[in-house]
C-alpha positions, 0 to 999 in steps of 0.5 A: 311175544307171539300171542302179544303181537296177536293180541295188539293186531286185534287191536289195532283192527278193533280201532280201525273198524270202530273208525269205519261207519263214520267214515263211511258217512264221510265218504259218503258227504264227500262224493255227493258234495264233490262228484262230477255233475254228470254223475250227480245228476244221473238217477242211477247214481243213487241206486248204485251207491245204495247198493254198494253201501249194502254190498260192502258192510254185507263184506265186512261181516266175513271180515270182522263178525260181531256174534257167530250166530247171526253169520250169513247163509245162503237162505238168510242171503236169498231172503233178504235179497228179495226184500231189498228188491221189493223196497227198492222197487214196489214200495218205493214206487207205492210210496211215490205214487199214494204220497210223495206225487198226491204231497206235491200237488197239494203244495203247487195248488195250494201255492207253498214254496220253500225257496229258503230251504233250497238257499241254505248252505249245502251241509244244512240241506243234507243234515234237513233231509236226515232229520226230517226223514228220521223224525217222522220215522222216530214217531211211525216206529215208535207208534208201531210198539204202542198200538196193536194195529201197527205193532201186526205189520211191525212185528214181523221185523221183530221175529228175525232171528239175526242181524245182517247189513241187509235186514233194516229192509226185511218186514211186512210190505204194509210196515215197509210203506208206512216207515218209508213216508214223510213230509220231505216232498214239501221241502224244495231241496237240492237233489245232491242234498237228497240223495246225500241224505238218504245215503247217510241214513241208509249207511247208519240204517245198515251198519246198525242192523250189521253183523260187524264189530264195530262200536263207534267213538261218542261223536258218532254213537252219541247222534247216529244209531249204532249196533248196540242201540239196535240190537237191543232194540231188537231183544227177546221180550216184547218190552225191552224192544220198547226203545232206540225207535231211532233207525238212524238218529240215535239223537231223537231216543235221547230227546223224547226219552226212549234212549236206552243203554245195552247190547243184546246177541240174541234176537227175535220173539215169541219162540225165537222162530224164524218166519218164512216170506209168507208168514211175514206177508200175512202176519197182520192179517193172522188175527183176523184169519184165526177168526174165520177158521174158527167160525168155519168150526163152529158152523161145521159143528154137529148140532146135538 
């Protein structure tokens, strides 16, 4: 009787938390589509939803673990800490400077409006932005696992060693800045329809990098990426990583084809090594260095 009440607890939890994310996404439409205005106008509005959403799910992890070995740690902690700094900080201010700024000011002196954008109903605007961003993010990813120039600044993502609600921002800075482009600066849109937006994907973007055992009904999973797409996604060998590009639209894999069915626990490349901040930073560059060293070598050859 004892074990069967367990057993039905465990159950009922399970249905609550395969409930969660798309709740979350929920919430999230909700307050952007009726918060005060004091609030949706304030710049730090985002930031701070931003971080909360990644403060909560990073909880949620001690509270419903999906694989012991991808639990938390302080040096897991610590890393990515400094890159969801680095993202929100540097790259993002990189991005805005090199294209988002040089984007829109080729559309004022080129003359392109996109009033009829702005004039759709409020949820288009949203659901505009999500595919937008996530389009040119599809192609970006999968362009990375396709030519070796993109793969060396993607890599680095790949050679994590466990999923954690954070990790969609720990990579090579380089990778960083060429998935967070997009044409959306084009696009003349609502700043509650943008902010709403970005929330959405960064809610599917950290529950599909999360620690948490959560596996979505088919009305979410079906569009938005979940863990099981990711994580596969994130497997062993280079060739099965070669599918579910979606960061956050699931949807687009099934459209061009790259969608792909499984889960994996163990994650990472070559030796399953974990790389130190330094060796990401530097792995495009470890061809080219390797190069060097070893012209340094022959040059420092005694001549017979």
């Amino acid at each position: 009787m004892v074990a069967d009440a367990f057993a039905n607890d465990d159950g009922v939890k399970q249905k609550i938390f395969n409930l969660v994310p798309p709740a979350f996404v929920a919430v999230i439409v909700a307050f952007w589509a009726f918060a005060p205005k004091a609030l949706t106008d304030n710049g730090w509005t985002i930031i701070v939803t931003s971080a909360l959403i990644t403060v909560v799910v990073l909880g949620l992890e001690f509270v419903h673990e999906r694989h012991a070995g991808w639990r938390m740690n302080w040096r897991e902690f610590f890393t990515d800490l400094f890159y969801v700094v680095l993202s929100a900080t540097v790259i993002s201010w990189t991005a805005t400077a090199l294209a988002e700024e040089p984007l829109q000011a080729v559309k004022t002196s080129l003359g392109i409006t996109t009033q009829w954008a702005m004039h759709m109903p409020w949820l288009l605007q949203v659901a505009l932005v999500v595919f937008i961003m996530e389009f040119g993010q599809y192609w970006m990813h999968r362009l990375m696992h396709n030519s070796t120039p993109f793969w060396l600044t993607h890599a680095p993502h790949h050679h994590i060693t466990q999923l954690n609600a954070a990790k969609g921002a720990v990579g090579n800075p380089i990778e960083l800045f060429l998935i967070s482009l997009s044409v959306l600066a084009l696009f003349d849109l609502s700043p509650t329809a943008l902010f709403c937006g970005f929330n959405i994907l960064n809610v599917v973007s950290t529950f599909a990098h999360a620690n948490v055992r959560s596996d979505p009904p088919l009305f979410y999973s079906f569009f938005f990426t979940t863990i099981r797409h990711h994580s596969l996604h994130h497997s062993t060998d280079y060739e099965s990583t070669r599918c579910n590009y979606g960061n956050s639209l699931i949807l687009l894999d099934r459209i061009f084809g790259t969608y792909k069915e499984g889960e994996a626990s163990v994650v990472g490349q070559d030796d399953l090594r974990r790389l130190s901040i330094r060796e990401q930073f530097l792995f495009p560059f470890q061809p080219l260095i390797e190069r060097i060293r070893a012209g340094r070598g022959e040059h420092a050859q005694p001549a017979n």
